[in-house]
FIGU-190510 format. One record per residue: residue in one letter; residue number from 0; x, y, z of N, C-alpha, C in turn. Coordinates in nm, 4 decimals. Example, Ala and Ser with C-alpha at 12.3 -4.5 7.8 and 13.67 -1.06 7.14 Angstrom:
BEGIN
r=A	k=0	n_X=1.3190	n_Y=-0.5690	n_Z=0.7800	ca_X=1.2300	ca_Y=-0.4500	ca_Z=0.7800	c_X=1.3200	c_Y=-0.3300	c_Z=0.7800
r=S	k=1	n_X=1.2850	n_Y=-0.2250	n_Z=0.7080	ca_X=1.3670	ca_Y=-0.1060	ca_Z=0.7140	c_X=1.2900	c_Y=0.0030	c_Z=0.7870
// end
This chain:
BEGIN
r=X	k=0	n_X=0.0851	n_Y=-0.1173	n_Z=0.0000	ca_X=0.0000	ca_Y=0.0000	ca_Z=0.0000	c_X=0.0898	c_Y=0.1237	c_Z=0.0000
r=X	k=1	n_X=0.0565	n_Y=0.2291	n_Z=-0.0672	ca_X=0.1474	ca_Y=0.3586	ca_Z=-0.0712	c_X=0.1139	c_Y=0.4142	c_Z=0.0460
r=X	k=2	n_X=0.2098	n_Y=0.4980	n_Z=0.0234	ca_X=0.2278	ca_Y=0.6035	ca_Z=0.1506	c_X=0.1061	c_Y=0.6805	c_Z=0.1670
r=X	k=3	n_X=0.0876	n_Y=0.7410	n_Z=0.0590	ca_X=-0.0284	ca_Y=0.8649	ca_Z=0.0511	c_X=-0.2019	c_Y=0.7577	c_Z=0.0780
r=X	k=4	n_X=-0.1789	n_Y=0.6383	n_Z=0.0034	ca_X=-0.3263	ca_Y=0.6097	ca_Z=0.0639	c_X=-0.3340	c_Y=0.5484	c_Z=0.1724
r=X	k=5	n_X=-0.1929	n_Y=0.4876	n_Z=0.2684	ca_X=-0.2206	ca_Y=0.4953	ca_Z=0.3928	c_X=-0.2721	c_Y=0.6200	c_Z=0.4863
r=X	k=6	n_X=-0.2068	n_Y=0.7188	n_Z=0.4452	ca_X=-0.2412	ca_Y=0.8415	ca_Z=0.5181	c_X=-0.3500	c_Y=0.9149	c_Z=0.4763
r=X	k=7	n_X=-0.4359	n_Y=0.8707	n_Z=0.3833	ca_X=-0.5881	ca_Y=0.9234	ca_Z=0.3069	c_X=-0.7030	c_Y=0.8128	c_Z=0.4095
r=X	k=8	n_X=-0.6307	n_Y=0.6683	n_Z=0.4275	ca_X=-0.7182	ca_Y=0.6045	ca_Z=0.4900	c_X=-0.7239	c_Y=0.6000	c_Z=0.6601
r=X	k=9	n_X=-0.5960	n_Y=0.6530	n_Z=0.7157	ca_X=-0.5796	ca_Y=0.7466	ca_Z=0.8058	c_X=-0.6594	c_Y=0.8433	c_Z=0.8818
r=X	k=10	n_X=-0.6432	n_Y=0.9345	n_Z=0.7649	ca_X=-0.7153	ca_Y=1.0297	ca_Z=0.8269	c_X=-0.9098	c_Y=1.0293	c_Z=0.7758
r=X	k=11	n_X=-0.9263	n_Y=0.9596	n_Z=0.7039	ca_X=-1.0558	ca_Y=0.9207	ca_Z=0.6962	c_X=-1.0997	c_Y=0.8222	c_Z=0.8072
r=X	k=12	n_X=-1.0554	n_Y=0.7513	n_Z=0.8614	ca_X=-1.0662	ca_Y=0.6931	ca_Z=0.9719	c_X=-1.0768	c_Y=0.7848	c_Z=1.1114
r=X	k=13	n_X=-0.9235	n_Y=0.8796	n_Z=1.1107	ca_X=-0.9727	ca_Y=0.9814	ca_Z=1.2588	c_X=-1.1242	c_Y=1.0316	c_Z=1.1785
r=X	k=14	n_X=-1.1423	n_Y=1.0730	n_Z=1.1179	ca_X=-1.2579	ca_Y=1.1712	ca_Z=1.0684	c_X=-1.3925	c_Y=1.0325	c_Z=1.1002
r=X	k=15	n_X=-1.3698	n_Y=0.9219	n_Z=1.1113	ca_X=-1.5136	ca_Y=0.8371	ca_Z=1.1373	c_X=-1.5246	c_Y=0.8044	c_Z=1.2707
r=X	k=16	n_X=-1.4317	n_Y=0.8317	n_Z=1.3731	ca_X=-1.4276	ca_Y=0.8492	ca_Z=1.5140	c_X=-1.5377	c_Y=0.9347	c_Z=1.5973
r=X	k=17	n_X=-1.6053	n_Y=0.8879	n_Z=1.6293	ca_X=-1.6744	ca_Y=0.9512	ca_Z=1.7296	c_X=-1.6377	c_Y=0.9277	c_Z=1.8707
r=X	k=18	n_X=-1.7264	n_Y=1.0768	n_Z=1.9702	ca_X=-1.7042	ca_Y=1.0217	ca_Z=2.0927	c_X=-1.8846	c_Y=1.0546	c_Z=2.1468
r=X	k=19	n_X=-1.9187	n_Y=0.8831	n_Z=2.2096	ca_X=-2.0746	ca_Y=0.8770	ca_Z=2.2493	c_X=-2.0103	c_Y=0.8605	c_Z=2.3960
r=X	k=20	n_X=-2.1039	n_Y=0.8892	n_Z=2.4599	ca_X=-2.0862	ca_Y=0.8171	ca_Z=2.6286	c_X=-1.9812	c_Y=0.8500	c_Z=2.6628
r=X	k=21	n_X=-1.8321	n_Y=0.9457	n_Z=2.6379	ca_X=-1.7601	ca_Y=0.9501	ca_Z=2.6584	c_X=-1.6478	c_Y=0.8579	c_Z=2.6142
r=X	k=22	n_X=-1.6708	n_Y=0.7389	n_Z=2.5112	ca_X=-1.6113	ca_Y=0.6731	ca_Z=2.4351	c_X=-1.6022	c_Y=0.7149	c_Z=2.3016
r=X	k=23	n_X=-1.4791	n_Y=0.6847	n_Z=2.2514	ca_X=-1.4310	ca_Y=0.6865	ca_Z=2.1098	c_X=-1.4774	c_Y=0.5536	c_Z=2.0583
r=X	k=24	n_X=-1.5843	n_Y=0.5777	n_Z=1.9767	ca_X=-1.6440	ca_Y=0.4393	ca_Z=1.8838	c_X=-1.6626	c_Y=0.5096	c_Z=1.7106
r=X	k=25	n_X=-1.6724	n_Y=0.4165	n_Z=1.6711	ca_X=-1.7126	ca_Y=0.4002	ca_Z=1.5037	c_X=-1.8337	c_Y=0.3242	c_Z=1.5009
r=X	k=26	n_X=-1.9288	n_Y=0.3609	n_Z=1.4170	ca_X=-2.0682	ca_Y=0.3297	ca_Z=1.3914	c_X=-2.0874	c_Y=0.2116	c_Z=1.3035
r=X	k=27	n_X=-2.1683	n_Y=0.1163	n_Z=1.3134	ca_X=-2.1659	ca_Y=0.0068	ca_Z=1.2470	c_X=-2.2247	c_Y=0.0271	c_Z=1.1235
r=X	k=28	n_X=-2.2629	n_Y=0.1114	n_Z=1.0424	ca_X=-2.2766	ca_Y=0.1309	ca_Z=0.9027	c_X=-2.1558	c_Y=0.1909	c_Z=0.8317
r=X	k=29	n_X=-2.0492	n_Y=0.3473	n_Z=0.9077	ca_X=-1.9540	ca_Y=0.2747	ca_Z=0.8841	c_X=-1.8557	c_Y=0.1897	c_Z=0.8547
r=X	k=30	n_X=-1.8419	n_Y=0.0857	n_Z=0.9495	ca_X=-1.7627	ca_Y=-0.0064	ca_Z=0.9809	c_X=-1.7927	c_Y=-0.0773	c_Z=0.8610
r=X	k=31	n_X=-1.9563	n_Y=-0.1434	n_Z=0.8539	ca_X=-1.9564	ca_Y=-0.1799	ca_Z=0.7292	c_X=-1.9376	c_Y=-0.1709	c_Z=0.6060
r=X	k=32	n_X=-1.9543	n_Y=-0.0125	n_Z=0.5583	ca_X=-1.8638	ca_Y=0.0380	ca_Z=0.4655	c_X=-1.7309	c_Y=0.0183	c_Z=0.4244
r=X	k=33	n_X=-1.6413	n_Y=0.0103	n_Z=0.5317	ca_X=-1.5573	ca_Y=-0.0003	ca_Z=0.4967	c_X=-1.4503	c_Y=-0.1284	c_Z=0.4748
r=X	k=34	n_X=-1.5627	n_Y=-0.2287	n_Z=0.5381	ca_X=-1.5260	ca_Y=-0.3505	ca_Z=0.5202	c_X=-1.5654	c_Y=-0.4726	c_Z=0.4016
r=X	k=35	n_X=-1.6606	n_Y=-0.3202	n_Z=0.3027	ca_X=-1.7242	ca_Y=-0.3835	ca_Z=0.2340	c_X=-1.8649	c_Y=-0.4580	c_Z=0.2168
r=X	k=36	n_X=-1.9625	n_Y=-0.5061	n_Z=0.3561	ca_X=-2.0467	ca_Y=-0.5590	ca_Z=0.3635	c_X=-2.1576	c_Y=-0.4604	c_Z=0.4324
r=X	k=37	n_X=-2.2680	n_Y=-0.5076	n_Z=0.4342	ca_X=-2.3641	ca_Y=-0.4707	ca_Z=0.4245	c_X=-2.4134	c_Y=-0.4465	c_Z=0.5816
r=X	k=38	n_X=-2.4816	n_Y=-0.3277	n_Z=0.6612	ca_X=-2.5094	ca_Y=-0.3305	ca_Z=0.7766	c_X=-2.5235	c_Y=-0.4376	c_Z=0.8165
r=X	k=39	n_X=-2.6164	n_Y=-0.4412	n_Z=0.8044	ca_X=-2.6890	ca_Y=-0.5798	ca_Z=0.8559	c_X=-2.6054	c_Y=-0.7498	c_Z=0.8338
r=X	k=40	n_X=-2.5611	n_Y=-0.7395	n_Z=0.7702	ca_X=-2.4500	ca_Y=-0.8471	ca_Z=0.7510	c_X=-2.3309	c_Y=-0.8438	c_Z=0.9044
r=X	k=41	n_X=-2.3087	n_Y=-0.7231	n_Z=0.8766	ca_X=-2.2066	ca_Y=-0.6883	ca_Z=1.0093	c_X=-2.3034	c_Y=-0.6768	c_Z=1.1283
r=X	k=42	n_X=-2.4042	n_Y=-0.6483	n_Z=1.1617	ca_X=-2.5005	ca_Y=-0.6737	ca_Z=1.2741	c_X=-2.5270	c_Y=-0.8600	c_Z=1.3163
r=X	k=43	n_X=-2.5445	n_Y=-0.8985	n_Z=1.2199	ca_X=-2.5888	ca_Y=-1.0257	ca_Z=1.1954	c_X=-2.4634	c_Y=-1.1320	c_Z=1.2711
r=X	k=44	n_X=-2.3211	n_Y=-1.0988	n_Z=1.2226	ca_X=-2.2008	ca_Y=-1.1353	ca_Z=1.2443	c_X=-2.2033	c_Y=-1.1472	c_Z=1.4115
r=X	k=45	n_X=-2.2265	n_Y=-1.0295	n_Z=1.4093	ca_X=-2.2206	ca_Y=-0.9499	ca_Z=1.5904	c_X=-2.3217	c_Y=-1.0808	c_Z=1.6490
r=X	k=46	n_X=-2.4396	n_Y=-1.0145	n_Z=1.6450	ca_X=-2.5356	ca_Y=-1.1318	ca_Z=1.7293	c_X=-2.5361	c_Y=-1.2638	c_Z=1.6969
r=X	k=47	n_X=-2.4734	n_Y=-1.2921	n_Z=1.6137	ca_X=-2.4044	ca_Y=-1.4414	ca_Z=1.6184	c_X=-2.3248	c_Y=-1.4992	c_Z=1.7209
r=X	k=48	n_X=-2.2776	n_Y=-1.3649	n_Z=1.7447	ca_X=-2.1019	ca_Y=-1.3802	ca_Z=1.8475	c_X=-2.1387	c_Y=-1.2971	c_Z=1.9516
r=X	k=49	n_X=-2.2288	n_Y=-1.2674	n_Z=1.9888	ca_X=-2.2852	ca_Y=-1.1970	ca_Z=2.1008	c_X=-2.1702	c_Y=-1.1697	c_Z=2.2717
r=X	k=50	n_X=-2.1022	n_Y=-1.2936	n_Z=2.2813	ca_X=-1.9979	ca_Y=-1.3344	ca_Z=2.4316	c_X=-1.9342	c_Y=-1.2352	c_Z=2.3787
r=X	k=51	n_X=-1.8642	n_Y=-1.2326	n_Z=2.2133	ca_X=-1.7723	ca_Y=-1.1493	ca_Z=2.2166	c_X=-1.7445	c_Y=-0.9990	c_Z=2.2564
r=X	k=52	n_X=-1.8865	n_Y=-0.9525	n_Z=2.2553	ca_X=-1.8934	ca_Y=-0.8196	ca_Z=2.2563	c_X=-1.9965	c_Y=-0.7433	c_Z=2.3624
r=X	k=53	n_X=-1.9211	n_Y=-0.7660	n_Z=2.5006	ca_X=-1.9497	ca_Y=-0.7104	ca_Z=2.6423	c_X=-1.9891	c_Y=-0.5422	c_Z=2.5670
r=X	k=54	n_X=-2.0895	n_Y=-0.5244	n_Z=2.6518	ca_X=-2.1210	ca_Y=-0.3445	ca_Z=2.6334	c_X=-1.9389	c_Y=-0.2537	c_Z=2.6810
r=X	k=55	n_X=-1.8826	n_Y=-0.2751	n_Z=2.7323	ca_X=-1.7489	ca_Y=-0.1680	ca_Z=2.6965	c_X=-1.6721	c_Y=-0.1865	c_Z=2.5669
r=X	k=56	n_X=-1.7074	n_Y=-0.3178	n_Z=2.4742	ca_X=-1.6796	ca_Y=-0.3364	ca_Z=2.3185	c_X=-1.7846	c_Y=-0.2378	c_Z=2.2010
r=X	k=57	n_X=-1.9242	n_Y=-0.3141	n_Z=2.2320	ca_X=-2.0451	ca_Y=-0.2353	ca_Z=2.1868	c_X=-2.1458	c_Y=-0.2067	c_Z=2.2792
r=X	k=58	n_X=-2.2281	n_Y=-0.0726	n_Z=2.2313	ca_X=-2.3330	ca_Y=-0.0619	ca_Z=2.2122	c_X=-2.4071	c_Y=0.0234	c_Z=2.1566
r=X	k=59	n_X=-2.5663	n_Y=0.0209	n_Z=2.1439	ca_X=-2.6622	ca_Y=0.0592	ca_Z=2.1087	c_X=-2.6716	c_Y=0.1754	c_Z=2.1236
r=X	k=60	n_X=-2.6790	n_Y=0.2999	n_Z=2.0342	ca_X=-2.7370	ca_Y=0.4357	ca_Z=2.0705	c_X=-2.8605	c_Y=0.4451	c_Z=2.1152
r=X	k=61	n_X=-2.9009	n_Y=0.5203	n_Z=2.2088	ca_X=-3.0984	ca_Y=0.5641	ca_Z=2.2061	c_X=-3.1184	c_Y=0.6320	c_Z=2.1102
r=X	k=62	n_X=-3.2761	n_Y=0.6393	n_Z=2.0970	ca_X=-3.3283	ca_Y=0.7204	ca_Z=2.0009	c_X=-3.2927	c_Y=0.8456	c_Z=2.0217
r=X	k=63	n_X=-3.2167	n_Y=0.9433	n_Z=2.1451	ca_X=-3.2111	ca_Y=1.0568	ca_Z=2.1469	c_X=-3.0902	c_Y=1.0708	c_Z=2.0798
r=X	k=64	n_X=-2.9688	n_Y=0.9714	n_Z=2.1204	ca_X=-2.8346	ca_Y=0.9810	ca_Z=2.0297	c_X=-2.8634	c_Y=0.9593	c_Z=1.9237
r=X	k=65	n_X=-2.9469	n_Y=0.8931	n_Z=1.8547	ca_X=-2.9490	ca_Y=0.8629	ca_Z=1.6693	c_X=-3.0024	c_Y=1.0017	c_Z=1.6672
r=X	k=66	n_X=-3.1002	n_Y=1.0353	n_Z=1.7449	ca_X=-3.1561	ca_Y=1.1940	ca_Z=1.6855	c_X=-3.0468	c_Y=1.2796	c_Z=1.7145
r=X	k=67	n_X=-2.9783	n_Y=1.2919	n_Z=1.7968	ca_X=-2.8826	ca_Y=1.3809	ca_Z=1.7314	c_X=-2.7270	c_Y=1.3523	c_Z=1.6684
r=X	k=68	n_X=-2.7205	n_Y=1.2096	n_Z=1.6325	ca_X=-2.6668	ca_Y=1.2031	ca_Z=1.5512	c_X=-2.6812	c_Y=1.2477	c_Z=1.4101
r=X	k=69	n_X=-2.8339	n_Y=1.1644	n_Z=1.3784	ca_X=-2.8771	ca_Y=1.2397	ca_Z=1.2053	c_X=-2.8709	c_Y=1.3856	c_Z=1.2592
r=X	k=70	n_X=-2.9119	n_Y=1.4773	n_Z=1.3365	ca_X=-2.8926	ca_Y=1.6912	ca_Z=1.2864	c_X=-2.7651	c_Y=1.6567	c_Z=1.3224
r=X	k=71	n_X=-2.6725	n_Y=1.6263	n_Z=1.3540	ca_X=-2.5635	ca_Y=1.6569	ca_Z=1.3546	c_X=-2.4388	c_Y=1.6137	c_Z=1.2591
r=X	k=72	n_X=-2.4346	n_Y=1.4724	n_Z=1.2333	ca_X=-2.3199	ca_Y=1.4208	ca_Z=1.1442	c_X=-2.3488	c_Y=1.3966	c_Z=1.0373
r=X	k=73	n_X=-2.5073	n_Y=1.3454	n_Z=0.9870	ca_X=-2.5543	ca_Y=1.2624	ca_Z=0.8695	c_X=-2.5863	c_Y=1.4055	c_Z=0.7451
r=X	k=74	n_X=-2.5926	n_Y=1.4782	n_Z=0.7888	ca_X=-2.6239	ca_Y=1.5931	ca_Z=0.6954	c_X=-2.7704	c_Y=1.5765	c_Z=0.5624
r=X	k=75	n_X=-2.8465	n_Y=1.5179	n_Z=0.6280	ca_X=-2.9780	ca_Y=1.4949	ca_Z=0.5350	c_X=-2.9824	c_Y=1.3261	c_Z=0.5359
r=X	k=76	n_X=-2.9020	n_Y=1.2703	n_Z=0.6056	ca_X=-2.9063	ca_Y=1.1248	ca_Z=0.5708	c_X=-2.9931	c_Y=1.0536	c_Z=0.6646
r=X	k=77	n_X=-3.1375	n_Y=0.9911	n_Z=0.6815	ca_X=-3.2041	ca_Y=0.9729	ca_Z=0.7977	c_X=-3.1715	c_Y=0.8208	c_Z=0.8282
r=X	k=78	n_X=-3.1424	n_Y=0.8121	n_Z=0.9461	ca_X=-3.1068	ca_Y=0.7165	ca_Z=1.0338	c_X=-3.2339	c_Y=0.6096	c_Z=1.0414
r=X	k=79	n_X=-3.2167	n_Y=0.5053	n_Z=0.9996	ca_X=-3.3770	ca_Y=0.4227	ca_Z=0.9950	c_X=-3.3780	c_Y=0.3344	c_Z=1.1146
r=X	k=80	n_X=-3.2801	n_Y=0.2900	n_Z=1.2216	ca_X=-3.2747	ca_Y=0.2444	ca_Z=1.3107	c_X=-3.1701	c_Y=0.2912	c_Z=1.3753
r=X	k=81	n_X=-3.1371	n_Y=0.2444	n_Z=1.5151	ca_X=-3.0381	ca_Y=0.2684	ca_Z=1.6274	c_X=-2.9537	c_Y=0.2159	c_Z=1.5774
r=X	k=82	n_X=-2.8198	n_Y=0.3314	n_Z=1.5742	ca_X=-2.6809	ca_Y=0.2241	ca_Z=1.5332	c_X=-2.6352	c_Y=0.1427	c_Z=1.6082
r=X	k=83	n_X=-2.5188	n_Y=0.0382	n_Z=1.6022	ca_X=-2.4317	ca_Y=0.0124	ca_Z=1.7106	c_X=-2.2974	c_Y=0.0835	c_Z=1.7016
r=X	k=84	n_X=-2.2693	n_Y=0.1213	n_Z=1.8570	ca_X=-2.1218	ca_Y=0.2088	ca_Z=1.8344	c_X=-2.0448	c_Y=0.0881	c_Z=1.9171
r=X	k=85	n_X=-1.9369	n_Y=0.1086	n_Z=1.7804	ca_X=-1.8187	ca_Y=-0.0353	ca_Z=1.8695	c_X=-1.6903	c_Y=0.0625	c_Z=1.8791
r=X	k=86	n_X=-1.6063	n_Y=0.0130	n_Z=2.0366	ca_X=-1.5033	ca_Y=0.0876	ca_Z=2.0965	c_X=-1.4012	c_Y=0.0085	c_Z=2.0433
r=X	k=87	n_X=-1.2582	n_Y=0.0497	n_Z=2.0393	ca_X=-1.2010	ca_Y=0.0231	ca_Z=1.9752	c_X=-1.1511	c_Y=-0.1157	c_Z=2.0292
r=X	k=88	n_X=-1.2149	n_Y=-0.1358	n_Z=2.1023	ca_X=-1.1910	ca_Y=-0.3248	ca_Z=2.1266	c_X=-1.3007	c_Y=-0.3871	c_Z=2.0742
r=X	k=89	n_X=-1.3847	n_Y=-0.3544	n_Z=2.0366	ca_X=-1.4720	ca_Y=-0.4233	ca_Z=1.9517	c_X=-1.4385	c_Y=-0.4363	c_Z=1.8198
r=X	k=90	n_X=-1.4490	n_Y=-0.3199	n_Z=1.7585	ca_X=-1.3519	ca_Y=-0.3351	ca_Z=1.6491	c_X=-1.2557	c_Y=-0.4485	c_Z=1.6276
r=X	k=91	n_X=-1.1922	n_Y=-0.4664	n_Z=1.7366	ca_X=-1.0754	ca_Y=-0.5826	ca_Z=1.7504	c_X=-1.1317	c_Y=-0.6685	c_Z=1.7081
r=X	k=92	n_X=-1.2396	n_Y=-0.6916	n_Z=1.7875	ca_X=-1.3285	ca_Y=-0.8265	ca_Z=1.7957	c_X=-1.3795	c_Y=-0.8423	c_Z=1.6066
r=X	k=93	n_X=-1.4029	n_Y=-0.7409	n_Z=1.5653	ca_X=-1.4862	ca_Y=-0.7947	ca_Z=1.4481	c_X=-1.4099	c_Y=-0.8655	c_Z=1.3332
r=X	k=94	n_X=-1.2995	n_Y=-0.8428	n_Z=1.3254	ca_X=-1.1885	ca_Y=-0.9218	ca_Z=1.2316	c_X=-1.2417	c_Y=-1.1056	c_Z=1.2183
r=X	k=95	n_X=-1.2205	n_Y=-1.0906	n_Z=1.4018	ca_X=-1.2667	ca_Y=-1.2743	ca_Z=1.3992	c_X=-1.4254	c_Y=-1.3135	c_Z=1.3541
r=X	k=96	n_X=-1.5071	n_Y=-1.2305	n_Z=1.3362	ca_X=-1.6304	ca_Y=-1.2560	ca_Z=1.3150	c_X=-1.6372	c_Y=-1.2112	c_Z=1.2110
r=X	k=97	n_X=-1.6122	n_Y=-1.1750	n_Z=1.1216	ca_X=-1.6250	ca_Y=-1.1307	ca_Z=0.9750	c_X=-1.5506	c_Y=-1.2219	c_Z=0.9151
r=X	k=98	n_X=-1.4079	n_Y=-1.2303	n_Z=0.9443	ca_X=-1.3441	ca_Y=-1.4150	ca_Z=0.8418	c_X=-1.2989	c_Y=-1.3325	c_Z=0.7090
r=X	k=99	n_X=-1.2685	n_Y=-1.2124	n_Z=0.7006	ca_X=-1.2651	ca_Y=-1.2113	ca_Z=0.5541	c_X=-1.0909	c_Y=-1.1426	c_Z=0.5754
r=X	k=100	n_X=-1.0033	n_Y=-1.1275	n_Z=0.4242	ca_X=-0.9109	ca_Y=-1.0642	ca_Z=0.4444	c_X=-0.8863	c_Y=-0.8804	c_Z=0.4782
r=X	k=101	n_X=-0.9940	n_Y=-0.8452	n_Z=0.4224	ca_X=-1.0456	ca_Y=-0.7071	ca_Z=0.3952	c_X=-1.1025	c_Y=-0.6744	c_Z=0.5276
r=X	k=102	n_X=-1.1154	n_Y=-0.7439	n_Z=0.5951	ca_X=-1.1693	ca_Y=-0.6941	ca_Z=0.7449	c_X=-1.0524	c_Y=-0.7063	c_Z=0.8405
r=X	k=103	n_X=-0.9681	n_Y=-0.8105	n_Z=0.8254	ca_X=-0.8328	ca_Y=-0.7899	ca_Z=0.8756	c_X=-0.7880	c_Y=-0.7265	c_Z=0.8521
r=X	k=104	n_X=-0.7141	n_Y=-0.6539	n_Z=0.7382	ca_X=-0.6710	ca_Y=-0.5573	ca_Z=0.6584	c_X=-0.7265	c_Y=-0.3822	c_Z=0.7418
r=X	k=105	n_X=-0.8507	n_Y=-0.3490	n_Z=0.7119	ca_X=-0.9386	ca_Y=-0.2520	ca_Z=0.7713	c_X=-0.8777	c_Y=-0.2374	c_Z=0.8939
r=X	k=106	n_X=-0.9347	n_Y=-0.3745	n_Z=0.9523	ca_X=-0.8989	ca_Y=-0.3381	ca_Z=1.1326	c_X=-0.7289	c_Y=-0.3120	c_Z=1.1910
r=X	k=107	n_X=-0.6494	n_Y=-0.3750	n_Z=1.1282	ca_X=-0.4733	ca_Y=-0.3442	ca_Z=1.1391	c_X=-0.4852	c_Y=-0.1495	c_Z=1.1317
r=X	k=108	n_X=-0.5615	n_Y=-0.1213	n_Z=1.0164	ca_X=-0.5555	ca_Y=0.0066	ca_Z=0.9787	c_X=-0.6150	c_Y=0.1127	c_Z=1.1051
r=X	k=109	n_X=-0.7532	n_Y=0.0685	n_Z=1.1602	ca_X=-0.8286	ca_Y=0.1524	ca_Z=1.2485	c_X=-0.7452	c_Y=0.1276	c_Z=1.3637
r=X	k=110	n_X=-0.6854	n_Y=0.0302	n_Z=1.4182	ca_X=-0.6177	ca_Y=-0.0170	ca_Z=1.5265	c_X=-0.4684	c_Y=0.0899	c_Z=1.5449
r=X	k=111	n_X=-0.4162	n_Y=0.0849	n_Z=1.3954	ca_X=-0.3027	ca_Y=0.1913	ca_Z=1.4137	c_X=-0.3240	c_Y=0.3201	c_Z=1.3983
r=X	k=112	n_X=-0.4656	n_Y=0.3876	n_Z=1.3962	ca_X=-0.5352	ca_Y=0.4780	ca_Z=1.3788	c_X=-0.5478	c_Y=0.5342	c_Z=1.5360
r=X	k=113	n_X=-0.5914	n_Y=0.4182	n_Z=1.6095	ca_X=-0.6231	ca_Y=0.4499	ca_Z=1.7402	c_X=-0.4936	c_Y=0.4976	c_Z=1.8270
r=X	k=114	n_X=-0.3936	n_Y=0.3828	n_Z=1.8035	ca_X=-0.2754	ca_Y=0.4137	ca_Z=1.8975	c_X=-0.2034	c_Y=0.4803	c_Z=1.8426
r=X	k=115	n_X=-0.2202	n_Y=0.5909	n_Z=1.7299	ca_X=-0.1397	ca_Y=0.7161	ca_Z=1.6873	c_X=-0.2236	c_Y=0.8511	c_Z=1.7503
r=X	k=116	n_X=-0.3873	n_Y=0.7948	n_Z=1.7607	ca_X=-0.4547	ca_Y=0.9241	ca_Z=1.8637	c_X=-0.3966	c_Y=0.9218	c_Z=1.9822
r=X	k=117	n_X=-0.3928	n_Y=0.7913	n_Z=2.0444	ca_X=-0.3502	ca_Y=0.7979	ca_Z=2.1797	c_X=-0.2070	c_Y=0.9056	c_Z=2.2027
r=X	k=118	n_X=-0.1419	n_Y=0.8438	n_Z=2.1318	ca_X=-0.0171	ca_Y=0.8815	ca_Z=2.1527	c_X=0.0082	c_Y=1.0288	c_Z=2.0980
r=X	k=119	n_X=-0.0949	n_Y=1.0904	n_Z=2.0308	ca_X=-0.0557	ca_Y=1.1941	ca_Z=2.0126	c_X=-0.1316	c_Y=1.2949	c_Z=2.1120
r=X	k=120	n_X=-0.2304	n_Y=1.2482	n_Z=2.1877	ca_X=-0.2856	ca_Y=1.2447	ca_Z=2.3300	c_X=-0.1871	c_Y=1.2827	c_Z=2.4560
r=X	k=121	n_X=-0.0960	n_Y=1.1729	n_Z=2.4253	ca_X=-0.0118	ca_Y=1.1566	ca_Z=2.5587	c_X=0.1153	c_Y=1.2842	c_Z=2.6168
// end
């Protein structure tokens, strides 16, 4: 991978970071995006594997966070259900439940995404 589209997929990644609850998570339509598959495919994965993913991995927005998620981030895009927001150990988790190379791939990427925030944090 080049230099420049590591650092395009980089910083498109800080830019899909949110912070809900006081956690830094990424949204599972997102996630799916970028792993290629389909919400619900990546939802589906999840509640398959449910042990894996204790609420400090995922969870569920309320209807008041999706509502102000769509006026705030989606810019006209309406939210048709509650997302799931996964922390960056969930994320971890989804590599093994997805099985694909492109989701390994993704997650190496968001993972060194995270511990370059940290550290530029510290």
């Amino acid at each position: 991978m080049s230099h420049e589209l590591v650092c395009m997929l980089t910083e498109s990644v800080e830019n899909s970071i949110l912070v809900i609850r006081g956690k830094k998570v990424i949204l599972d339509y997102v996630l799916a995006k970028r792993y290629g598959v389909a919400t619900r495919v990546l939802n589906q994965a999840v509640k398959r594997n449910l042990e894996l993913f204790p609420p400090d991995f995922m969870f569920q927005l309320t209807m008041d966070e999706a509502r102000a998620l769509e006026a705030k981030e989606c810019q006209g895009k309406h939210i048709r259900c509650r997302p799931y927001a996964f922390t960056e150990h969930g994320i971890s988790m989804l590599s093994s439940v997805l099985r694909s190379e492109r989701a390994i791939q993704v997650n190496i990427q968001i993972m060194r995404t995270f511990v370059r925030l940290r550290e530029l944090l510290a």
